[in-house]
C-alpha positions as CSV (number, residue, x, y, z in Angstrom):
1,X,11.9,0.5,-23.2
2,X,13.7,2.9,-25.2
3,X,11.7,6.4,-26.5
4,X,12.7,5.8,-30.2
5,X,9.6,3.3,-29.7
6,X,7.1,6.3,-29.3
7,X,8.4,7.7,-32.7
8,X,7.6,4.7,-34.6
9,X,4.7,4.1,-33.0
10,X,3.4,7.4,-34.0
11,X,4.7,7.0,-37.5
12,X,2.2,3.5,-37.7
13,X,-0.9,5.3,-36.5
14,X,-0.2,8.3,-38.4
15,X,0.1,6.0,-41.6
16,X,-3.3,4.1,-40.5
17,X,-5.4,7.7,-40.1
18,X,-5.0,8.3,-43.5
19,X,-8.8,8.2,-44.4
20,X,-9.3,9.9,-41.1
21,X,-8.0,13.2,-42.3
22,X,-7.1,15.3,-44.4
23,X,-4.1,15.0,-46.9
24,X,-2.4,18.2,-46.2
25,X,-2.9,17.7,-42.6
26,X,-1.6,14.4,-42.7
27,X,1.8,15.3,-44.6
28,X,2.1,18.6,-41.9
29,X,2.3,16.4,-38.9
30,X,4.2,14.2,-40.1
31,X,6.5,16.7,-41.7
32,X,6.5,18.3,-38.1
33,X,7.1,15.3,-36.2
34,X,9.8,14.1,-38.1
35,X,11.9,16.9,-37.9
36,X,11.6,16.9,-34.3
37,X,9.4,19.9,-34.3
38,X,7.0,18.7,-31.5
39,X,5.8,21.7,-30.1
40,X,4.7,21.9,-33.7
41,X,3.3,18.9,-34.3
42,X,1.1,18.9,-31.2
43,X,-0.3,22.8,-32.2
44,X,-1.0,21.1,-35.2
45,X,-2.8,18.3,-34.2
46,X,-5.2,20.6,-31.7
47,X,-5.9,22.7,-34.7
48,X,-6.9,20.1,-37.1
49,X,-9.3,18.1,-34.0
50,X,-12.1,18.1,-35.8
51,X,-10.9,16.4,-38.4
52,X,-9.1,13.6,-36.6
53,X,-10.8,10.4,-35.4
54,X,-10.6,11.2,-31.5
55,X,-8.9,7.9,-30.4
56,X,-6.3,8.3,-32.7
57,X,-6.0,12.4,-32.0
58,X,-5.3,11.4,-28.4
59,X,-2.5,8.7,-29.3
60,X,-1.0,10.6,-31.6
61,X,-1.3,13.7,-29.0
62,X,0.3,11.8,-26.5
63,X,3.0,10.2,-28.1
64,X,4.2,14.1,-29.1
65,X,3.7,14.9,-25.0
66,X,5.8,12.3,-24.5
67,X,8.4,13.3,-26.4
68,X,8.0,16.8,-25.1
69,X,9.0,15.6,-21.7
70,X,5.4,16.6,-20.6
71,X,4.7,12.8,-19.0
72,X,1.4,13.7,-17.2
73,X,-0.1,15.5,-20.5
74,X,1.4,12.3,-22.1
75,X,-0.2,9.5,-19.7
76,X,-3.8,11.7,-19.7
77,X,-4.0,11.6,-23.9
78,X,-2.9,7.8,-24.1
79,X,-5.6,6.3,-21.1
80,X,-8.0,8.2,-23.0
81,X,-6.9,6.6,-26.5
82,X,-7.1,3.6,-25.1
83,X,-9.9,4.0,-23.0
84,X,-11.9,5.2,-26.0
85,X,-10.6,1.5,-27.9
86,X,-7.3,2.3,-29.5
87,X,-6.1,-0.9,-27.9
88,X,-2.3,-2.2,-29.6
89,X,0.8,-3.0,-28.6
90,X,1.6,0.9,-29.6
91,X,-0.4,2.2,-27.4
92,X,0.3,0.0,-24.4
93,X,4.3,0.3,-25.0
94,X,3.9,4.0,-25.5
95,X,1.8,4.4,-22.3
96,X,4.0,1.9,-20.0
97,X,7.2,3.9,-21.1
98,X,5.7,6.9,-20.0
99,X,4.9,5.6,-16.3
100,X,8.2,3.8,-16.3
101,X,9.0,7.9,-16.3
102,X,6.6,9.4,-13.9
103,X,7.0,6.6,-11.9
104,X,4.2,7.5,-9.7
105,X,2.1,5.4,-7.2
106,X,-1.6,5.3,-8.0
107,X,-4.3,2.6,-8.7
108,X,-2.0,0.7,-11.5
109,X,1.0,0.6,-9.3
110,X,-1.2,-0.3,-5.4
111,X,-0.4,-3.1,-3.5
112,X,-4.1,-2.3,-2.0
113,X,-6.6,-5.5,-3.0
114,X,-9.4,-3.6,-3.8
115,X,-6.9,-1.5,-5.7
116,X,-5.6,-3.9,-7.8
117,X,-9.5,-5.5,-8.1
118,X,-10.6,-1.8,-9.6
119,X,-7.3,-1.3,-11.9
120,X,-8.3,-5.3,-13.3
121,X,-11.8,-4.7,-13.9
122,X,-10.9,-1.1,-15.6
123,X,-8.0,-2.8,-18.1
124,X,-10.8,-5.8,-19.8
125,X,-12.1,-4.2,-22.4
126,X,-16.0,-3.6,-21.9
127,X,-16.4,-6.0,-25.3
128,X,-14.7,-9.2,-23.1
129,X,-17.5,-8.9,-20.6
130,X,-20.1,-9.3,-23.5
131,X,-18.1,-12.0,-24.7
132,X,-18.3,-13.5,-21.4
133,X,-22.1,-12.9,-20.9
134,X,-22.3,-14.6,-24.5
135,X,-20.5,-17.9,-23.5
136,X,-22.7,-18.4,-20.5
137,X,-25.5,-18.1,-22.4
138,X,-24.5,-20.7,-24.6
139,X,-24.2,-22.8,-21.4
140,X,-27.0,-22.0,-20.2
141,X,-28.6,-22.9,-23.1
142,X,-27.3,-26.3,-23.4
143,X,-27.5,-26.9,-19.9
144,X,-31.4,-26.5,-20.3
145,X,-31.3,-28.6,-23.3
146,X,-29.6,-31.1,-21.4
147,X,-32.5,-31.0,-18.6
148,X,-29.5,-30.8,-16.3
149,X,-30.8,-27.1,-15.3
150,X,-34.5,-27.5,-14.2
151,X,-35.0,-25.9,-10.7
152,X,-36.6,-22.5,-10.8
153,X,-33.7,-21.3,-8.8
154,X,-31.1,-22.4,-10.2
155,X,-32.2,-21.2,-13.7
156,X,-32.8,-17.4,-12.1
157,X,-29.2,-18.0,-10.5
158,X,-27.9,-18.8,-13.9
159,X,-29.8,-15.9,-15.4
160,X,-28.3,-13.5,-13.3
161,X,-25.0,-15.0,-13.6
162,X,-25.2,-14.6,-17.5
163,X,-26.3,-10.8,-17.1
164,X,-23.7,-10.2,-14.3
165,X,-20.9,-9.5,-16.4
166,X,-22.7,-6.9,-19.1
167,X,-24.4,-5.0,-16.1
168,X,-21.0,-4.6,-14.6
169,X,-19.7,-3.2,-17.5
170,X,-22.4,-0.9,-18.6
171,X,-24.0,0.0,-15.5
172,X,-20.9,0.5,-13.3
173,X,-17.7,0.6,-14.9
174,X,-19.1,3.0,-18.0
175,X,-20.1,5.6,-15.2
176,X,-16.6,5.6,-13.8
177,X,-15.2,9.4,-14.0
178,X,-11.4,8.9,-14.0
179,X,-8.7,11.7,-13.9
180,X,-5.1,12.2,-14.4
181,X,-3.1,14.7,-12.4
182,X,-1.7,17.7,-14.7
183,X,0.4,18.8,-11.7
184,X,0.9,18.0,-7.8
185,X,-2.5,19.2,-6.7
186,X,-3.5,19.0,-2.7
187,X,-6.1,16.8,-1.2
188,X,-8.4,17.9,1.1
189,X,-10.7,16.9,4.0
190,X,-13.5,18.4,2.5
191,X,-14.7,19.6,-0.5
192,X,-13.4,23.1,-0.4
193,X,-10.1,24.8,0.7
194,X,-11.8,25.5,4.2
195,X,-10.9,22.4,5.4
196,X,-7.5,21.1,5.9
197,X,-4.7,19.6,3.5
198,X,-4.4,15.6,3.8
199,X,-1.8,14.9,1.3
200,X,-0.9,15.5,-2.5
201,X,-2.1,13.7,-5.7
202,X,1.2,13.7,-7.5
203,X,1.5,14.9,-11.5
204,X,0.7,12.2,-13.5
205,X,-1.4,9.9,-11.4
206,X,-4.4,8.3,-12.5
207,X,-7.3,8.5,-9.9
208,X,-10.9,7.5,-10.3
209,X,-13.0,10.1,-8.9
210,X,-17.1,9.5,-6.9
211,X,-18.7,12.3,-5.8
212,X,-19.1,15.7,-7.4
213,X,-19.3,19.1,-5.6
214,X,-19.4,22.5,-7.1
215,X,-15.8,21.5,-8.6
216,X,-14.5,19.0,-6.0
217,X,-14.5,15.5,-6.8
218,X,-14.0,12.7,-4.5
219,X,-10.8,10.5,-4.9
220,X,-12.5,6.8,-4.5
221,X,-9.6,4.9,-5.5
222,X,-6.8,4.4,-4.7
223,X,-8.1,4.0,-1.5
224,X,-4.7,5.6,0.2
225,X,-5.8,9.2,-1.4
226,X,-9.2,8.9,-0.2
227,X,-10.5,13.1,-0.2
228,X,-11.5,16.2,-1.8
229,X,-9.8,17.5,-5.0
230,X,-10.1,20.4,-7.0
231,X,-11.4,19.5,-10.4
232,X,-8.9,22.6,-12.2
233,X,-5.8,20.4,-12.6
234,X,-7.6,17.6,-13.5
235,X,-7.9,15.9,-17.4
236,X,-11.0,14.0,-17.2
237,X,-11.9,10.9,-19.0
């Protein structure tokens, strides 16, 4: 995918934020992006935050980074855009050229299964697993109508399986910290630079982190960087 799809793409959303902000800021950034002024267009996008809706800040915020060359700062804005429902073929195409350039291996790129399992669950959006919840309810429901589901266990079964996918979502995957690596930053043993150096999270990665410890996280997935990171070079999502 060429780059000359991240300028249109920001051109669209920029045309679609209009309500979102103001006028005058509206015409700057795009004044600034368009004459290639990036740098400029990204101080003005931080300056006028507030202003912005926060999905569209980061896309927009990203799609500058990634035309800065800056491909970590890039990757961190646009998983957060789309994390936080700025979901469009924009977005994805922006976000796969940009680790088409990193080129990094992480939990998107694993061959690991519970890897790839994680990086599935993470990419349905948290309104297909109400959706899903939904439709076996409507089974349920005619199932019971139909007097084929009668047994007191197989109706508790059926219940569970209909809350399943909504407690997944809210009660699991919503409570997921992930990260994105600014720069190379080491992995240790422990959580603190006591213990000895197992390896390197590389710039641009996307981790999802467990444990927290007085700024130390634990790298959960992908499984191959299981350890202890520093939190500093870290953009949180």
């Amino acid at each position: 995918m060429k780059n000359i799809n991240t300028t249109t793409a920001a051109k669209s959303s920029h045309v679609n934020e209009q309500k979102a902000i103001g006028a005058s800021v509206s015409s700057t950034f795009e004044e600034l992006y368009l004459k290639k002024d990036y740098k400029g267009a990204a101080n003005n996008l931080l300056q006028n935050k507030q202003q912005l809706n926060s999905s569209i800040f980061h896309y927009n915020l990203g799609t500058v980074y990634s035309k800065m060359g800056d491909y970590p700062a890039a990757r961190f804005h646009l998983e957060k855009a789309i994390k936080e429902g700025y979901i469009n073929s924009s977005s994805l195409n922006n976000l796969t050229y940009v680790k088409s350039q990193l080129q990094v291996d992480d939990i998107s790129t694993s061959t690991n299964l519970p890897d790839q399992l994680m990086n599935t669950a993470l990419t349905i959006p948290p309104a297909a697993y109400s959706s899903f919840s939904l439709i076996l309810l409507l089974l349920g429901i005619t199932l019971l109508k139909s007097k084929k589901l009668i047994k007191k266990t197989s109706i508790v079964f059926f219940v569970a399986l209909i809350l399943a996918p909504v407690l997944f979502s809210q009660g699991y995957l919503n409570k997921i910290n992930y990260a994105v690596a600014f720069n190379d930053v080491p992995i240790y043993e422990g959580p603190s630079k006591i213990f000895s150096e197992k390896g390197k999270v590389k710039a641009g990665s996307k981790i999802i982190l467990g444990e927290y410890k007085e700024g130390w996280f634990y790298i959960k997935f992908p499984i191959s960087l299981a350890g202890w990171i520093s939190k500093d070079q870290l953009g949180l999502y």
